[in-house]
C-alpha positions as CSV (number, residue, x, y, z in Angstrom):
1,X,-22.8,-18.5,-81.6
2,X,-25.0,-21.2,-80.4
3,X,-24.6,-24.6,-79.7
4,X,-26.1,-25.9,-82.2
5,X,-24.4,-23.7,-84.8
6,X,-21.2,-25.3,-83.8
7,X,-22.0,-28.3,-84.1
8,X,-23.7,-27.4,-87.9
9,X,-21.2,-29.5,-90.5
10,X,-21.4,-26.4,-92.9
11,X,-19.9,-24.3,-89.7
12,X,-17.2,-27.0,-89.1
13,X,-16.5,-26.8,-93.0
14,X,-16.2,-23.0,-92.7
15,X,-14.1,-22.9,-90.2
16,X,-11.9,-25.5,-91.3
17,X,-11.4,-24.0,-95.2
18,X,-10.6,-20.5,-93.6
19,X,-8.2,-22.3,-91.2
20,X,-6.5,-23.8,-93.9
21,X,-5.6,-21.1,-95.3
22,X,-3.9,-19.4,-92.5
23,X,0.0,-19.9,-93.1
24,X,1.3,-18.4,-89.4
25,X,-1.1,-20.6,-87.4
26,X,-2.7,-18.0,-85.7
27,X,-6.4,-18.6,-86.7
28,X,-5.7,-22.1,-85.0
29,X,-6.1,-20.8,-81.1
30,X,-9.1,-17.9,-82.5
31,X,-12.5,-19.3,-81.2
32,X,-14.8,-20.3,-84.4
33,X,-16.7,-16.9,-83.0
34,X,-14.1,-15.1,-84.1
35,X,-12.8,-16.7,-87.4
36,X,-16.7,-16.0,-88.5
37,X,-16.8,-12.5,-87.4
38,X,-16.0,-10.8,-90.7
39,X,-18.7,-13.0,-92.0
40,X,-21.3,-11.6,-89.7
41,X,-22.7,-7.9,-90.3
42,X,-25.3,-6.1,-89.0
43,X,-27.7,-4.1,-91.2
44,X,-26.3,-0.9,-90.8
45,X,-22.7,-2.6,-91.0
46,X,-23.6,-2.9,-94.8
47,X,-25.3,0.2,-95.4
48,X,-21.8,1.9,-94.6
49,X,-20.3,0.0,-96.7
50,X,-19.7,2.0,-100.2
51,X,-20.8,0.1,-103.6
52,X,-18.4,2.2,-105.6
53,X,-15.2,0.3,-106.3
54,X,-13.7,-3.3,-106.8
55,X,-14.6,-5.2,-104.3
56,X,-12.2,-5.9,-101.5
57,X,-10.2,-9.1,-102.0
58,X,-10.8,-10.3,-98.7
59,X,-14.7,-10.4,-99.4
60,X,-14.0,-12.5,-102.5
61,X,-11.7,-14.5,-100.8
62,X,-14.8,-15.0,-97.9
63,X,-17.1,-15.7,-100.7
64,X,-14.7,-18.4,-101.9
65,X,-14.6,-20.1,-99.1
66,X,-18.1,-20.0,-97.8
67,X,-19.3,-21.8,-101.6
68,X,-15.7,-23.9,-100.8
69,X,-17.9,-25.1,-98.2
70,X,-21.4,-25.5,-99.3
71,X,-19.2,-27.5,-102.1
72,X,-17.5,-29.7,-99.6
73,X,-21.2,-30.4,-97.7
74,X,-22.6,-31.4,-101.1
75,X,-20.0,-33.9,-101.9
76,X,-20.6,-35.5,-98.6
77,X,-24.1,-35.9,-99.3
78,X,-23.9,-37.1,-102.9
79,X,-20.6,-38.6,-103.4
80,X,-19.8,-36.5,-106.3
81,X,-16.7,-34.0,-106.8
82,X,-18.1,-30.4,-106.4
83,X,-16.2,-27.9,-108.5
84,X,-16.8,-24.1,-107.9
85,X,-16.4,-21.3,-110.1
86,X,-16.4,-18.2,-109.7
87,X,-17.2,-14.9,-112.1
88,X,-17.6,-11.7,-110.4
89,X,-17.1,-8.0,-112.3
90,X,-15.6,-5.7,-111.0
91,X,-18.7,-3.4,-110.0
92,X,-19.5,-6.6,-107.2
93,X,-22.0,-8.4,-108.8
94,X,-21.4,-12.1,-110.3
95,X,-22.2,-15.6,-110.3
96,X,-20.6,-18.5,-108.4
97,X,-21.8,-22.0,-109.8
98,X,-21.1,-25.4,-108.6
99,X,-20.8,-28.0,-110.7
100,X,-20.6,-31.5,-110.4
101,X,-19.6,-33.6,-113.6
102,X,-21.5,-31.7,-116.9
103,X,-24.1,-30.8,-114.5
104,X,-24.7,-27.2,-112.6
105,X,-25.9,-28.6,-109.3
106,X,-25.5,-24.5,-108.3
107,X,-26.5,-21.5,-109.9
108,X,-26.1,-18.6,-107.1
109,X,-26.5,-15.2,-108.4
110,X,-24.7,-12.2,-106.2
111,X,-24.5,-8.4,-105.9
112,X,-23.7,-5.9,-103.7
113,X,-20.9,-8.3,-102.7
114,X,-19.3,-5.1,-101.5
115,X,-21.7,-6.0,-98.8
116,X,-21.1,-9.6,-98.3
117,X,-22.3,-10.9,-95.3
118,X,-25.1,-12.4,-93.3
119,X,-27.0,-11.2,-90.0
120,X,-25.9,-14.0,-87.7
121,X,-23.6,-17.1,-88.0
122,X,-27.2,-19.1,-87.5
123,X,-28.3,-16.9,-90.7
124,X,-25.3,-17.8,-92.5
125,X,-25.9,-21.5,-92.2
126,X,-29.4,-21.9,-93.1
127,X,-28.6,-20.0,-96.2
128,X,-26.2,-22.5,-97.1
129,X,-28.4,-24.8,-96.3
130,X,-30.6,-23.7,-99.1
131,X,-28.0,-24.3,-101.7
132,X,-26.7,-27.3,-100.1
133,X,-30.6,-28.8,-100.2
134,X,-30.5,-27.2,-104.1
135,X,-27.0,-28.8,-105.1
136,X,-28.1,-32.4,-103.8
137,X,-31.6,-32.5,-105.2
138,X,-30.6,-31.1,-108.8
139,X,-27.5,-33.9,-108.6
140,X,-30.4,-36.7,-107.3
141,X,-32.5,-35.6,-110.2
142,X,-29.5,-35.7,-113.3
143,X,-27.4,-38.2,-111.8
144,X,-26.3,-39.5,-114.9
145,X,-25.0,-35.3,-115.9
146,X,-23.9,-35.4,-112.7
147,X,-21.4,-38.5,-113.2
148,X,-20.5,-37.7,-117.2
């Protein structure tokens, strides 16, 4: 990972939510490298991995928190509680929306969540990015749905 994805407030959020969750305390001593390695796969890493199925409930669980995140980086921006939701079927395709008041700040479509993951960590962030940028504008521009 590079320096400046580690100092990237969506990484630190990551990081943080998936630490959180850890009940022993052994993610606490794991580089951040290495609590984001199951979010990084190659190309032929996903092309291995089979579509048939439900997905694994660790991907869901990653997909939680990595919008758990995105969320968190949105309220910082805009002040306004973020509250995900999640709706995948059980073939590994769904939707995860973010909402903020009556307003869908986030509409983020997904499939092949079988094959959830991103190239690199830098990857990973600037694809949050994206819907971080989305989530803030569409609050900025509804502000009063936003608040209701």
């Amino acid at each position: 990972m590079t320096a400046t994805a580690t100092q990237d407030p969506f990484i630190k959020n990551l990081c943080m939510f998936i630490r959180a969750q850890d009940m022993s305390g052994a993610w606490e001593s794991m580089s951040d490298d290495d609590v984001l390695a199951p979010y990084i796969l190659s190309k032929e890493q996903r092309r291995e991995i089979p579509l048939f199925g439900d997905p694994d409930p660790d991907i869901l669980w990653r997909v939680e928190q990595y919008f758990n995140a995105i969320a968190m980086a949105i309220e910082n921006k805009t002040g306004r509680a973020i509250a995900p939701i999640m709706k995948i079927h059980h073939e590994g395709w769904g939707r995860m929306i973010l909402t903020a008041g009556k307003l869908v700040a986030v509409n983020s479509y997904m499939r092949e969540l079988h094959r959830f993951g991103f190239d690199s960590v830098e990857a990973m962030s600037a694809k949050a990015q994206k819907l971080i940028d989305e989530g803030v504008a569409t609050i900025e521009k509804y502000p009063d749905v936003a608040a209701a």
